[in-house]
Wavefront OBJ file of the C-alpha trace (Angstrom):
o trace
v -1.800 38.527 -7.720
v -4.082 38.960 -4.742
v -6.792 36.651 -5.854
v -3.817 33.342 -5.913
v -2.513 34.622 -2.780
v -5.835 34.873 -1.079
v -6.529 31.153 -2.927
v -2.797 30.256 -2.855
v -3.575 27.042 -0.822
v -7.084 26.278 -2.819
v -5.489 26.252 -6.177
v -2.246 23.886 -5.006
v -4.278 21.175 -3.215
v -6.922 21.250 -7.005
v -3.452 21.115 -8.454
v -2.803 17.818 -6.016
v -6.069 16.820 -6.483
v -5.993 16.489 -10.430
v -3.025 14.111 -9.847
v -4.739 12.377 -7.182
v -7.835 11.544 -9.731
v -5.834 10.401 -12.226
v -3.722 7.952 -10.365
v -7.088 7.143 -9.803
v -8.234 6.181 -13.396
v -5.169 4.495 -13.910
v -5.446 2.669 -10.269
v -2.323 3.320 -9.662
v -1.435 2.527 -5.766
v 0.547 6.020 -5.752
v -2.962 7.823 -5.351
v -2.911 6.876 -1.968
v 0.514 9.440 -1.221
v -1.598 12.539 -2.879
v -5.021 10.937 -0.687
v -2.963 12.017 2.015
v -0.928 14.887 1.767
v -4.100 16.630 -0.256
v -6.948 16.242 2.158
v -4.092 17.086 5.333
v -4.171 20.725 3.597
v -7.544 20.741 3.176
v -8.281 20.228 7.230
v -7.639 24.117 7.478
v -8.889 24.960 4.070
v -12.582 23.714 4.667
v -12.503 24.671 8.320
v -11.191 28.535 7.589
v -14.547 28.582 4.844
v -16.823 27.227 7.252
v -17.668 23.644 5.888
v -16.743 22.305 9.096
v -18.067 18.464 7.914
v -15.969 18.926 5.451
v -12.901 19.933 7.619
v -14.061 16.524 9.404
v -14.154 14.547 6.652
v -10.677 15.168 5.466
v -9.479 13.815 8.893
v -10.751 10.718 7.606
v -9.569 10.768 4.286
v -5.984 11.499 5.846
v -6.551 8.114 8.274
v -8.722 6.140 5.554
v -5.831 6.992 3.064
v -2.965 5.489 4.743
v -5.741 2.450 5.365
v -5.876 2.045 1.549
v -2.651 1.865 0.945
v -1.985 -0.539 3.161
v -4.864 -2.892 2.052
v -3.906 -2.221 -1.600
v -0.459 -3.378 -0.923
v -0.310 -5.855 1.344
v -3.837 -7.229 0.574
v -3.997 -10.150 -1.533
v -6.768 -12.414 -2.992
v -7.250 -15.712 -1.331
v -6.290 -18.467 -3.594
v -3.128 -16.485 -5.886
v -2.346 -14.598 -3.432
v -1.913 -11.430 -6.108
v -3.253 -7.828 -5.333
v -6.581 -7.370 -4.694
v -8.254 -7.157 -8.358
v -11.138 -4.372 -9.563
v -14.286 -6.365 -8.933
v -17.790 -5.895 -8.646
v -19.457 -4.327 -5.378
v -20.933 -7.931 -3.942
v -24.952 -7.740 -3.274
v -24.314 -8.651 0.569
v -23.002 -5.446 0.990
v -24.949 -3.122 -0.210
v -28.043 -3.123 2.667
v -24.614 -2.257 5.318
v -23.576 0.335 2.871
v -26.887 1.908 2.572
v -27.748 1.678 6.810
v -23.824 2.660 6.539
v -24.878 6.148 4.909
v -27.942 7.398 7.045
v -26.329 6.522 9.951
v -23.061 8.412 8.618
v -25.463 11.537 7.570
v -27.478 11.549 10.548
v -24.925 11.849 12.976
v -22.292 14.486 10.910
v -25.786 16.336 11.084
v -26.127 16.481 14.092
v -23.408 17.183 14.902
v -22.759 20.232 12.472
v -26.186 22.029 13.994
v -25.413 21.312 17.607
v -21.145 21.856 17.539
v -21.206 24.340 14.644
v -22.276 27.300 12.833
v -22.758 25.399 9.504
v -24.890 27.174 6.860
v -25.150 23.959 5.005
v -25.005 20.956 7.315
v -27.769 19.016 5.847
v -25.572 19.141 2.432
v -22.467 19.512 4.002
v -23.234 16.042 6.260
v -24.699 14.701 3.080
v -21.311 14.430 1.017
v -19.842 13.385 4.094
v -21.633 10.659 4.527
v -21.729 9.512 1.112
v -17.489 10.126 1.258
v -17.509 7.550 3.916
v -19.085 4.894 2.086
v -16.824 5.789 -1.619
v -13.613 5.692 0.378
v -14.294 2.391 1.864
v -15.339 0.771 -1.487
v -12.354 2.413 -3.521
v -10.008 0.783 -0.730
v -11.653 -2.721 -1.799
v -11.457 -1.953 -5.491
v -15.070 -2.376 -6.003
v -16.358 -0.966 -9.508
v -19.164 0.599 -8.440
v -17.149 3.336 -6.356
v -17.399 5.579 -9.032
v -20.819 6.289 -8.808
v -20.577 7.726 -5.221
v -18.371 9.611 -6.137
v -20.109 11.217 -9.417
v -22.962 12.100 -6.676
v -20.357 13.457 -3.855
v -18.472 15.348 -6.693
v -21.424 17.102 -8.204
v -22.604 18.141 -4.566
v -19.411 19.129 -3.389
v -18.758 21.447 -6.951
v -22.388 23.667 -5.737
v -21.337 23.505 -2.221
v -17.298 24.986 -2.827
v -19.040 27.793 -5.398
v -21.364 28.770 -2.493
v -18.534 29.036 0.087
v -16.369 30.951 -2.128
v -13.255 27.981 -3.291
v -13.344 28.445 -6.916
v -10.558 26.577 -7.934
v -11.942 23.425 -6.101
v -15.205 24.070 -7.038
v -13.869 23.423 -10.055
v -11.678 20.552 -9.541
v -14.668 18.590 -8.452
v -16.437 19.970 -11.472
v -14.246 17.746 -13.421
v -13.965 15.124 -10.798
v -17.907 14.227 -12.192
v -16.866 14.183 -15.499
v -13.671 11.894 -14.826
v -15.660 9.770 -12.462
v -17.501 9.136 -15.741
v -14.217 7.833 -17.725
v -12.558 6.389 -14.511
v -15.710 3.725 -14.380
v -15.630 2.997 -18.163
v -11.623 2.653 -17.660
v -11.863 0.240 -14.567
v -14.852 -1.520 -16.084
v -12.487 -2.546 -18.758
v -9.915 -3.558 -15.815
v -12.543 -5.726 -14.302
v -13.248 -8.046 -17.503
v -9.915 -8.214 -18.180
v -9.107 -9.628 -15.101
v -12.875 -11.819 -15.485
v -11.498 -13.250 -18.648
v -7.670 -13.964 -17.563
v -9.550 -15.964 -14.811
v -11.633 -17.705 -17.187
v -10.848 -21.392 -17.585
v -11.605 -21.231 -21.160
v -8.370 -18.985 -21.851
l 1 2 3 4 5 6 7 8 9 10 11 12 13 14 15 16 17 18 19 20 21 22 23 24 25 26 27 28 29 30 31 32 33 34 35 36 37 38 39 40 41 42 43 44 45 46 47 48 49 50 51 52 53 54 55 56 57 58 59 60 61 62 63 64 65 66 67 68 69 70 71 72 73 74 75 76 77 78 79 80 81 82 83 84 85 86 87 88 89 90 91 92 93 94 95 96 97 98 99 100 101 102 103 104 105 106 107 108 109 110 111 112 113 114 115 116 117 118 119 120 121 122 123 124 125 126 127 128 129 130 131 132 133 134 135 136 137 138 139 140 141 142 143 144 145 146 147 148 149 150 151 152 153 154 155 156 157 158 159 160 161 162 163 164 165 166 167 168 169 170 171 172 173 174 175 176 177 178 179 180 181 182 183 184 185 186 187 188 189 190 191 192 193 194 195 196 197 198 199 200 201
């Protein structure tokens, strides 16, 4: 009983973040409610275990959130004016998402071993910065989101086991494994919407 009182708030905000991934997979709009409430909670939770980048980032996530709702709503495609579709990450953007990153990493770094008492801030700044970048390319529905996030999950699963949150440790655990079936599932999305486009249909 001590353990889930001691990891009470841990083991509800895995329990929000299971529903959160899921919505997810499905790309549901709803995900966007949990990508709020969840990463509100964590604020303290990452803060009171030291992974102050972390504690940061969900500041962010909180903000970015309500951003991706709105774009995922309201948003809609140029010439049918329907809601934005699952497409492919365009080549353009990739050299901005990349500067995007170091620049990201760099400067949570620095920051975490000037501000801070981080014992992991080249890791810690790492995920952040790699966060940044996934949340801004799940907001536009690109495909390719997925595979930040298989990186930032994987990180983030050593990195909670180290500081002692084992339920999200293990969350994210899974989060690499669904990562895997959420880009199989939205690569399906994306030729489905290809071939209902296609003038041959």
């Amino acid at each position: 009983m001590d353990f889930f009182l001691q990891h009470g708030l841990d083991l509800f905000t895995t329990i929000l973040g299971l529903i959160y991934i899921w919505l997810e997979y499905r790309a549901s709009i709803w995900l966007w409610f949990f990508g709020i409430v969840m990463p509100a909670l964590d604020i303290y939770l990452y803060w009171s275990h030291g992974l102050y980048g972390d504690a940061g980032m969900a500041c962010y996530y909180t903000v970015a959130a309500v951003y991706g709702f709105l774009v995922w709503k309201f948003k809609k495609t140029r010439k049918t004016h329907q809601p934005l579709p699952i497409i492919h990450m365009p080549h353009r953007l990739y050299l901005p998402a990349v500067i995007a990153f170091f620049a990201a990493w760099g400067g949570t770094y620095y920051i975490l071993i000037t501000f801070t008492n981080s014992t992991v801030p080249v890791l810690d700044a790492f995920t952040n910065a790699l966060s940044f970048v996934g949340l801004w390319a799940l907001a536009r529905k690109y495909l390719e989101q997925w595979f930040f996030w298989m990186v930032v999950d994987g990180v983030c699963t050593i990195l909670y086991i180290q500081k002692g949150i084992p339920f999200k440790a293990i969350l994210y655990g899974l989060y690499v494994v669904i990562a895997v079936f959420g880009y199989r599932k939205w690569k399906q999305m994306t030729k489905i919407v290809t071939n209902t486009k296609s003038p041959n249909r």
